[in-house]
C-alpha positions as CSV (number, residue, x, y, z in Angstrom):
1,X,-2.0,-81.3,-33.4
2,X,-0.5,-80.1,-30.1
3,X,2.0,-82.7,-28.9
4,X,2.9,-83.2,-25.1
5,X,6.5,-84.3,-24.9
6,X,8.4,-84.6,-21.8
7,X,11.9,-84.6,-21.9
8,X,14.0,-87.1,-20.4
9,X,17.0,-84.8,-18.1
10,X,20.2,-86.3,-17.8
11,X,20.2,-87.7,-14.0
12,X,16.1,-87.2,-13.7
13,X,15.6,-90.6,-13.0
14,X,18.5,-90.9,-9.8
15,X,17.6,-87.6,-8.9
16,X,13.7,-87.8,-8.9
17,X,12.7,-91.6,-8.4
18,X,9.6,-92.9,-9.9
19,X,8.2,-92.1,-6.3
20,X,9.2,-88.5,-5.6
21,X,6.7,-87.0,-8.6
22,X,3.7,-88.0,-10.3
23,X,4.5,-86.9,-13.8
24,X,1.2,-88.6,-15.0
25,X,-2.5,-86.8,-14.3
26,X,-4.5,-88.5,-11.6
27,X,-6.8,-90.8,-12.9
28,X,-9.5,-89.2,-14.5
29,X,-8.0,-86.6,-15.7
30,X,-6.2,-85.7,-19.1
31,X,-2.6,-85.0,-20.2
32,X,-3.5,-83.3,-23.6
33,X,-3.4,-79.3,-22.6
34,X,-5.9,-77.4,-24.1
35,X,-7.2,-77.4,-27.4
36,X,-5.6,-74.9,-29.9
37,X,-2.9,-73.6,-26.8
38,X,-0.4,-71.6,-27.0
39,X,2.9,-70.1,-25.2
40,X,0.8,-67.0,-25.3
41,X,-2.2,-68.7,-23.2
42,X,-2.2,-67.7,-19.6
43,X,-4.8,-67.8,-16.9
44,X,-2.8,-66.0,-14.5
45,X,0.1,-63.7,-14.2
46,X,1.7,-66.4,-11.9
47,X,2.9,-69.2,-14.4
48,X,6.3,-67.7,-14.2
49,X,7.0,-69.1,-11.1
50,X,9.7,-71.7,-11.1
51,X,10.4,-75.0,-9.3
52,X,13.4,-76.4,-9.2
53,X,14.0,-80.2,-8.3
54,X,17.7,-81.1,-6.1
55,X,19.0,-83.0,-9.4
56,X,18.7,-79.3,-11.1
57,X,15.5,-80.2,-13.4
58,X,13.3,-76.9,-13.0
59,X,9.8,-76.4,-14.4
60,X,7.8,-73.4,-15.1
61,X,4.0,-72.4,-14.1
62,X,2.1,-72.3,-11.3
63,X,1.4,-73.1,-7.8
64,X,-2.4,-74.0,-7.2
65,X,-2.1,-75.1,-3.4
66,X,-0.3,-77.3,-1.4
67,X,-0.7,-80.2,1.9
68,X,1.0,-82.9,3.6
69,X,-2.2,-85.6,2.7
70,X,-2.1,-84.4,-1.3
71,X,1.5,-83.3,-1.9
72,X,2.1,-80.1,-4.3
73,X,0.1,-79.4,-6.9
74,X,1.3,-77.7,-9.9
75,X,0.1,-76.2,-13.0
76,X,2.1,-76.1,-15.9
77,X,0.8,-73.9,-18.8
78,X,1.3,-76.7,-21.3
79,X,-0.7,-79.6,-19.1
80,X,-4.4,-79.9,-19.3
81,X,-4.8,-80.7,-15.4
82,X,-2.0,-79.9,-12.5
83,X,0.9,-82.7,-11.5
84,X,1.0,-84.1,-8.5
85,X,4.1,-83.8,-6.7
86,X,5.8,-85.1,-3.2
87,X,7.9,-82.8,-1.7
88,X,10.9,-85.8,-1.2
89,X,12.9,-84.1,-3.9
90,X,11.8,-80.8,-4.3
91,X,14.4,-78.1,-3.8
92,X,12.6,-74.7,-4.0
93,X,9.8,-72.5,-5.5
94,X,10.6,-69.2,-6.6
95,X,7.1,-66.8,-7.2
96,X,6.8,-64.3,-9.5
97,X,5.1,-61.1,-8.6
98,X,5.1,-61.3,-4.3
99,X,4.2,-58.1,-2.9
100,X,5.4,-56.2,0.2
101,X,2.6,-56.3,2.4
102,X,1.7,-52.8,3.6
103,X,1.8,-52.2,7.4
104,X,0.5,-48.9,9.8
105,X,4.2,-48.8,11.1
106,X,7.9,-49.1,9.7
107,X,9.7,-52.1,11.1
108,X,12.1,-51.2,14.0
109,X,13.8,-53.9,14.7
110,X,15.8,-57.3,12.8
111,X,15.5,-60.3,14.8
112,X,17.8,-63.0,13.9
113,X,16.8,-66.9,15.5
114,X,19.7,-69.7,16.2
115,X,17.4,-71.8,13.6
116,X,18.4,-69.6,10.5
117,X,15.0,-67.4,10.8
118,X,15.0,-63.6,10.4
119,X,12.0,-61.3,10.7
120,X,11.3,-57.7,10.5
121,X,8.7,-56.2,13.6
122,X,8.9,-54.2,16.4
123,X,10.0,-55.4,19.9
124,X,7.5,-55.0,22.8
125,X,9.0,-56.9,25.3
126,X,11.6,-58.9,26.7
127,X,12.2,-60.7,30.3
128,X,14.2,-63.8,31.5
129,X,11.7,-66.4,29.3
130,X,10.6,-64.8,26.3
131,X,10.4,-61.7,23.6
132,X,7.3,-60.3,22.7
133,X,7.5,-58.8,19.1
134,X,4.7,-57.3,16.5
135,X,5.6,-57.9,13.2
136,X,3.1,-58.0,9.7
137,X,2.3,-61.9,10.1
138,X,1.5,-61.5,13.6
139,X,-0.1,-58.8,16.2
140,X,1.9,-60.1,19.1
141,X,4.0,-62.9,18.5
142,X,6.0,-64.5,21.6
143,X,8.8,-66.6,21.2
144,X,11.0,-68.9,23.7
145,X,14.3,-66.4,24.9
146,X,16.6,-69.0,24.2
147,X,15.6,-69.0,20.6
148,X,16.6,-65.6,20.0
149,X,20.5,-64.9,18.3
150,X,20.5,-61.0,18.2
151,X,18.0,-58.0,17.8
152,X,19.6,-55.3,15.5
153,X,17.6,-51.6,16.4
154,X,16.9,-50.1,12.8
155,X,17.2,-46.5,12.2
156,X,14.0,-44.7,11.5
157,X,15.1,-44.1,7.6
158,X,15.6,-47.7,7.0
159,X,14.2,-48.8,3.5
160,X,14.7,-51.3,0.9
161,X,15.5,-49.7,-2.3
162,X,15.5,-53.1,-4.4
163,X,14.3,-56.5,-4.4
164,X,14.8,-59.1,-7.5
165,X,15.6,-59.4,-9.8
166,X,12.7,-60.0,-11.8
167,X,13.8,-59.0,-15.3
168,X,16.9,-56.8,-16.3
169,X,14.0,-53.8,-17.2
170,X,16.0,-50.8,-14.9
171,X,19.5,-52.3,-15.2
172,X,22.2,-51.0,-17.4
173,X,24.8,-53.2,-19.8
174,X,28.6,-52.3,-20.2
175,X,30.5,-51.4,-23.0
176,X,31.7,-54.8,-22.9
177,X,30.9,-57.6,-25.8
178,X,29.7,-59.7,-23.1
179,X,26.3,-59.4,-21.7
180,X,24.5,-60.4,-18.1
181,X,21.1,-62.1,-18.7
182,X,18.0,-62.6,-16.4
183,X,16.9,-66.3,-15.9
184,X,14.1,-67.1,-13.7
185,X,14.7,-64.8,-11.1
186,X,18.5,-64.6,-11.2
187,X,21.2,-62.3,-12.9
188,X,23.3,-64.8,-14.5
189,X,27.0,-64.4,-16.8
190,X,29.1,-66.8,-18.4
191,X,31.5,-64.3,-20.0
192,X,33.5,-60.5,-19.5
193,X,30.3,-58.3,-19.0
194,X,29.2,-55.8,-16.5
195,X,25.9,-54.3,-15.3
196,X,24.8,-51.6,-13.2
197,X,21.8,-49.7,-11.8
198,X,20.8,-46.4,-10.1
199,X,19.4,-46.9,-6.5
200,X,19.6,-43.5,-5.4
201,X,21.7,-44.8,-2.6
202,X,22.3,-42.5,0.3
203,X,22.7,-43.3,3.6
204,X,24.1,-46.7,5.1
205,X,23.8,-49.9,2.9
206,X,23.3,-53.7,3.2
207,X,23.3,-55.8,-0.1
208,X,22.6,-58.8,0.4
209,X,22.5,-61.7,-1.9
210,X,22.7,-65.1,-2.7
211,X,26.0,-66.4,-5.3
212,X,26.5,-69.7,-7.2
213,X,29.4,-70.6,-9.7
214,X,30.7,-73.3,-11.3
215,X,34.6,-72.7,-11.1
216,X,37.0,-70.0,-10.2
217,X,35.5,-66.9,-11.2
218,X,36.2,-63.0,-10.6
219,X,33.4,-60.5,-9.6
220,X,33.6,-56.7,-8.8
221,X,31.0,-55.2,-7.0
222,X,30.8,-51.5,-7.0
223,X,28.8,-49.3,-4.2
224,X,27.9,-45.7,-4.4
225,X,28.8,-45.9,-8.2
226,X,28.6,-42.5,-10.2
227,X,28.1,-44.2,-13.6
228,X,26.4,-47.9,-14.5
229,X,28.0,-48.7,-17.8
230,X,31.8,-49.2,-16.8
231,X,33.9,-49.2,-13.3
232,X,34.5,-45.7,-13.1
233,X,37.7,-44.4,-10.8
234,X,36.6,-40.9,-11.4
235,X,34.6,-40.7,-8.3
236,X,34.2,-41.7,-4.7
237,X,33.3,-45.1,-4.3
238,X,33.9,-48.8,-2.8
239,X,34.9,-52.0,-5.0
240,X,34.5,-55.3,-3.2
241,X,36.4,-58.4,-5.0
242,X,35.2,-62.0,-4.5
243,X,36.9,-64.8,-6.0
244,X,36.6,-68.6,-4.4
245,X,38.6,-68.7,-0.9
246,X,39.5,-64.7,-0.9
247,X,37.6,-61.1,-0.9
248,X,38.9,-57.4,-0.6
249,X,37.4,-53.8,-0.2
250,X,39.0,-51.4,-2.1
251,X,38.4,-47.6,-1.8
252,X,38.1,-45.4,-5.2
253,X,39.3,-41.7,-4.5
254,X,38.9,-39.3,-7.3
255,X,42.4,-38.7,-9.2
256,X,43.6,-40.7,-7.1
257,X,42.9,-44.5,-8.0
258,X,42.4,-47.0,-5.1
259,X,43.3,-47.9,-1.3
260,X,42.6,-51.1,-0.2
261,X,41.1,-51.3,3.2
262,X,41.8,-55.0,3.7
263,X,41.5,-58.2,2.7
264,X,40.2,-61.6,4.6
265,X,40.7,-65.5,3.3
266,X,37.0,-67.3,2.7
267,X,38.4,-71.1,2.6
268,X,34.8,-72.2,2.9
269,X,34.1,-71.2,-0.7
270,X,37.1,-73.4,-2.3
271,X,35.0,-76.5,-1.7
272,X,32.1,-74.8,-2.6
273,X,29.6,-73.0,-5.2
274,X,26.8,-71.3,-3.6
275,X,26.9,-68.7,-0.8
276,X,24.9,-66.0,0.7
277,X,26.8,-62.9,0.8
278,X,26.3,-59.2,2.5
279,X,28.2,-56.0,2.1
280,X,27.8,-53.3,4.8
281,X,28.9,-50.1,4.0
282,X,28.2,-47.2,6.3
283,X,30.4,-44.2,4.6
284,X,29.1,-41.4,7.1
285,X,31.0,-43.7,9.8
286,X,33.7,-45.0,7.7
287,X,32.8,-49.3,8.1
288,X,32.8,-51.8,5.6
289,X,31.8,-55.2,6.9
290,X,31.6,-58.5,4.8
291,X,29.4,-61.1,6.0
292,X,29.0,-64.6,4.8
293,X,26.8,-67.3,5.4
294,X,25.0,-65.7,8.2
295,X,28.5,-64.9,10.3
296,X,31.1,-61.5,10.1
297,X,33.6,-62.0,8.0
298,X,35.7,-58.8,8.9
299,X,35.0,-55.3,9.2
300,X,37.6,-52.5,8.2
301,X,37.4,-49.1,8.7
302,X,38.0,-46.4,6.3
303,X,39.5,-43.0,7.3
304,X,40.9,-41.9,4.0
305,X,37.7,-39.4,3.9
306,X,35.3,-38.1,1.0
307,X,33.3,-41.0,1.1
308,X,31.6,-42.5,-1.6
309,X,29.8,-40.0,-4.2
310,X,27.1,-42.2,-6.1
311,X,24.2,-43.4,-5.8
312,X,24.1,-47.1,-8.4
313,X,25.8,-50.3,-8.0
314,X,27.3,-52.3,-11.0
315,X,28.5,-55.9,-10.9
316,X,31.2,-56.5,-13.0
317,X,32.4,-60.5,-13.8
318,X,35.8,-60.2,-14.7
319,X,36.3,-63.9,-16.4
320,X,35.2,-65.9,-19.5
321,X,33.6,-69.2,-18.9
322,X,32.5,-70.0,-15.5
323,X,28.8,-69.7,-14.7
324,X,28.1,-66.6,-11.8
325,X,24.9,-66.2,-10.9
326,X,23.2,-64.0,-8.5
327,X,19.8,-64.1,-7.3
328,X,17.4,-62.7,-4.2
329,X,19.1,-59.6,-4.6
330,X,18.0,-57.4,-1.3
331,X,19.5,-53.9,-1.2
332,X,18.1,-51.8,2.0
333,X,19.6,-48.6,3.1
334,X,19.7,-47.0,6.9
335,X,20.0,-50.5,8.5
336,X,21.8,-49.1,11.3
337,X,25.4,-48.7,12.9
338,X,27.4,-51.3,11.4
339,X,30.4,-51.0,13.2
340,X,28.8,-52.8,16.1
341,X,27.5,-56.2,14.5
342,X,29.8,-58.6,16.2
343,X,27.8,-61.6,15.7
344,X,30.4,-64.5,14.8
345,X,30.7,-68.4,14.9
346,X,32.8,-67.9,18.3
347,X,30.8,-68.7,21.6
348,X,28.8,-65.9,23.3
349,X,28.9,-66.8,26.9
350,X,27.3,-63.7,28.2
351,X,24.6,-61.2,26.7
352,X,26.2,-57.9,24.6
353,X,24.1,-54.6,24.3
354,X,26.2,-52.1,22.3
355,X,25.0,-48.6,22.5
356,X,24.3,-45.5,20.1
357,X,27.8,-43.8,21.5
358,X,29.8,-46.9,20.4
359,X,30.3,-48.4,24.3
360,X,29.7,-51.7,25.0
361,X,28.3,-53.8,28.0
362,X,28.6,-57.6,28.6
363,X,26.8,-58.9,31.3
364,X,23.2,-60.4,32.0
365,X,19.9,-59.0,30.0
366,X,17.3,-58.9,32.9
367,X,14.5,-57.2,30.8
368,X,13.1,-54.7,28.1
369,X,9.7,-53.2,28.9
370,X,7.8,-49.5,28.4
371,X,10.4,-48.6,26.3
372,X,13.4,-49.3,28.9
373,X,16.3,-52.0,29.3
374,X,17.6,-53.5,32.6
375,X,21.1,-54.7,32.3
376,X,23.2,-56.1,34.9
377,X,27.2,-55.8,34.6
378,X,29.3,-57.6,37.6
379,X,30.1,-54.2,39.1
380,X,26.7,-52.5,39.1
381,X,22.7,-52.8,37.6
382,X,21.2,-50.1,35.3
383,X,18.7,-49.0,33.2
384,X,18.8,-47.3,29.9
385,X,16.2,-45.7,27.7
386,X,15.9,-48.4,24.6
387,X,16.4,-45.5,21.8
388,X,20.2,-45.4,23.1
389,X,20.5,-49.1,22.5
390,X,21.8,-50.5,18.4
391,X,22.3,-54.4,19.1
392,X,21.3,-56.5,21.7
393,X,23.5,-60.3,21.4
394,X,22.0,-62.9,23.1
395,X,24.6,-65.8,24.9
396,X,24.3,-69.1,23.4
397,X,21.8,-71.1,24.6
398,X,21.7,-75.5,24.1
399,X,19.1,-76.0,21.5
400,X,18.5,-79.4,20.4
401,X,17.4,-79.5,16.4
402,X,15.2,-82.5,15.3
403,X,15.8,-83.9,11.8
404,X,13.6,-82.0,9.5
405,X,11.0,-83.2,7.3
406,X,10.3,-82.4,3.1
407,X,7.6,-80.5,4.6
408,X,9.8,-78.6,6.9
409,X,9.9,-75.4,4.6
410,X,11.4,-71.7,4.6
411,X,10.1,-68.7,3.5
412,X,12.0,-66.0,2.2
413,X,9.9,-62.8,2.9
414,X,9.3,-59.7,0.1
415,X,10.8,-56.7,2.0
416,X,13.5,-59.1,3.9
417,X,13.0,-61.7,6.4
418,X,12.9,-66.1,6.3
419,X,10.5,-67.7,8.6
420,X,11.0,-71.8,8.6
421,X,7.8,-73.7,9.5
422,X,6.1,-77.3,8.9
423,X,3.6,-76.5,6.1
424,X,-0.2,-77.7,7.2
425,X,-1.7,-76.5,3.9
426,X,-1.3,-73.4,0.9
427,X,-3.7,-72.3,-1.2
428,X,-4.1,-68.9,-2.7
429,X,-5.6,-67.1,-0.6
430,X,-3.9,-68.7,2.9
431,X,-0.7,-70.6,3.7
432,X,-0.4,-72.2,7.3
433,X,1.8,-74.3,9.5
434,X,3.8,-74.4,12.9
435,X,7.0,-72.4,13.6
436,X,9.1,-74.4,16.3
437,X,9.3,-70.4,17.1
438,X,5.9,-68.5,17.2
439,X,3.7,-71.8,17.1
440,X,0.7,-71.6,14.6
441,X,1.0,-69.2,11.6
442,X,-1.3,-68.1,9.1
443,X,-0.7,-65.6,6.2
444,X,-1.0,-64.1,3.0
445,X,1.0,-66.0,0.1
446,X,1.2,-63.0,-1.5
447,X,3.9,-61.8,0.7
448,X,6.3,-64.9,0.0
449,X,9.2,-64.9,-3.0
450,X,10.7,-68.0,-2.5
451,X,10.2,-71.0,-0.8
452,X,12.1,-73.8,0.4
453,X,12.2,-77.2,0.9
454,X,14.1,-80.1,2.9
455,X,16.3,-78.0,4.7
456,X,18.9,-79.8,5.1
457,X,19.9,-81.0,2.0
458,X,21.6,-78.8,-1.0
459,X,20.3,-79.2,-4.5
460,X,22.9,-79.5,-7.8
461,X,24.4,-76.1,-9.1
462,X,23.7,-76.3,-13.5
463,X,24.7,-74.0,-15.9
464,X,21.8,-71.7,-16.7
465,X,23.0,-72.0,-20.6
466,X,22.4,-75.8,-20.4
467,X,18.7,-75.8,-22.6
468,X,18.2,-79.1,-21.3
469,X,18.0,-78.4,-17.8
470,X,16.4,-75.5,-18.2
471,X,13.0,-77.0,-17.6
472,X,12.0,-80.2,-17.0
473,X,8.5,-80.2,-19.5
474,X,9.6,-78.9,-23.4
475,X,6.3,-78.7,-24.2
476,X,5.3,-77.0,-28.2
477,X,3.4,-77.6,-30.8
478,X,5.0,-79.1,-34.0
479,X,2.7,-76.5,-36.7
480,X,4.7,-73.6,-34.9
């Protein structure tokens, strides 16, 4: 006899509400799973996926399609038919399995939009009203000038080396006793314990991730590592140190020990537990930049010399007993001059272009077209060839946000990128909806890793060790 027992979570019923989830199969249908199931039962590689509710109750499986007149529908591997679920409460889905989508050219370009959006694409045009951009999702996409925050010009090796993670298969354990474990799409440690990996890094680097805790906690990341299993000072290489409220970059010179390059306060994190981080290293031009929630942190510059010699990362947490967790891990290498990414919280009253020689203009952006930019400075006009040009920063522009919705959602992009849009429908084949950006999208699923809901509201952080909130249905059967 297979049973079907849901477990109550501590907080479910103040975090859900009766209304926010149909637990129970629409009439009809019936809540015994299948004769004779078991764990081992799949009818598709995607019941990994993982939702997770805002009072931290996740659930595994699958899901079959989504709209705003029949709510989410989701398959767990244990329920005969799907659950019907509102999106009131929902926090995210995270997919197993999304795919890069293939396209005839390399991206060129990163845009960055003052609503939180980031795409990868090529840019085709730009005059007083609007940018004109290709990108995978979209032949030729046009969105309102104002919307834009910066374009950042790739270089032509730009790649991304690693995306994840999706299981600890490729990564190495320290020596320590302590271990690092892989929970639903996150590296997660509650004890001493270090783990690396060989990325074959070689040119400039941006790792870029997003970190939750549960109280003070230590972690060492290490860049251009020569060895996985240990923090090695033997070779060339850079340690960045986070800890709530602080962070410092650190230069390892073989024999030698360390230099630190500097240090910055981060009193945003105190009250805190969940960031998104990215480190910039560019060792050809001697920059480390540290970037936080979407802003610069600080950049410092390193002249010591013999830059780093490996080619792995290893993250290292340094403390017993708080949980650290790291998830949509995104390491891409050749992402461009670093040294010139001034994008901060201050006001930008007038548009920046930094150039390939490390000048500088601030003035007025009249244009970009046939491969050309027209820039106007209060002394004189000019034109430059756009291959001359790194970063182009946009001045601020009055944008009025509406309240957003539960079916306001974000998608976080295999291969980089988050495009926010209200969700018309998803199925598996086809998900579509309208970016206050581009207007009306369609697009492969396929191509999404995580998405997210109500915007502006931030779920509950819970230790990944906590069994019971580990997923919301403990469904077995009692003759195991």
């Amino acid at each position: 006899m297979t049973v079907f027992n849901t477990r109550m979570v501590p907080g479910l019923a103040l975090g859900l509400g009766l209304a926010a989830c149909r637990l129970l199969p629409a009439e009809g249908e019936t809540a015994a799973p299948p004769a004779g199931a078991t764990k081992s039962d799949s009818s598709s590689s995607r019941l990994e996926d993982l939702l997770q509710f805002f009072d931290g109750s996740s659930m595994h499986g699958q899901l079959r399609q989504m709209n705003r007149e029949g709510g989410v529908r989701w398959q767990h591997p244990f329920a005969g038919q799907p659950l019907n679920l509102k999106p009131d409460n929902l926090a995210w889905i995270r997919f197993s399995g999304s795919q890069t989508l293939r396209t005839q050219s390399k991206p060129t370009c990163r845009f960055r939009f003052r609503n939180g959006d980031e795409v990868l694409g090529n840019l085709t045009l730009v005059d007083q009203d609007k940018i004109q951009l290709q990108t995978w999702f979209g032949d030729r996409l046009v969105a309102p000038r104002d919307t834009v925050k910066s374009i950042v010009f790739l270089s032509p090796d730009f790649a991304v080396l690693y995306e994840g993670p999706t299981s600890l298969e490729g990564w190495v354990h320290g020596r320590q006793p302590g271990r690092w474990d892989y929970r639903a799409g996150a590296l997660v440690c509650t004890n001493v314990a270090l783990v690396g990996r060989d990325l074959k890094l070689s040119r400039p680097v941006c790792m870029s991730f997003d970190l939750a805790w549960t109280s003070q906690f230590s972690l060492t990341i290490a860049l251009y590592a020569s060895v996985f299993d240990r923090l090695d000072y033997s070779a060339n290489s850079y340690h960045i140190y986070l800890a709530p409220g602080f962070v410092s970059a650190q230069r390892v010179i073989a024999g030698r020990g360390s230099a630190t390059l500097g240090q910055a306060q981060l009193p945003s994190l105190l009250s805190a537990n969940r960031a998104h981080m990215e480190i910039r290293i560019d060792k050809e031009e001697g920059s480390v930049a540290i970037w936080l929630d979407g802003a610069l942190v600080q950049r410092w510059s390193d002249d010591i010399g013999g830059s780093g010699q490996g080619t792995g990362i290893t993250l290292y947490s340094q403390m017993d007993g708080p949980v650290v967790k790291i998830s949509n891990l995104i390491i891409a290498q050749g992402t461009g001059q670093l040294e010139n990414l001034e994008e901060t919280k201050a006001p930008v009253k007038e548009d920046i272009v930094h150039f390939a020689n490390h000048d500088k203009a601030v003035g007025t952006l009249h244009g970009i077209r046939e491969g050309q930019l027209w820039f106007a400075v209060p002394q004189a006009q000019f034109q430059v060839p756009l291959p001359r040009v790194t970063q182009i920063v946009f001045r601020d522009a009055a944008i009025q946000e509406a309240p957003r919705g539960p079916w306001e959602v974000r998608a976080y992009l295999a291969g980089g990128g988050a495009l926010s849009f209200l969700l018309d429908k998803w199925d598996e084949t086809s998900v579509s909806g309208t970016s206050a950006v581009f207007g009306r999208l369609a697009f492969s699923p396929r191509s999404i890793r995580q998405l997210q809901f109500n915007l502006d509201r931030r779920e509950i952080l819970t230790g990944p060790g906590d069994d019971a909130m580990e997923d919301l249905f403990d469904m077995k059967d009692p003759n195991e």
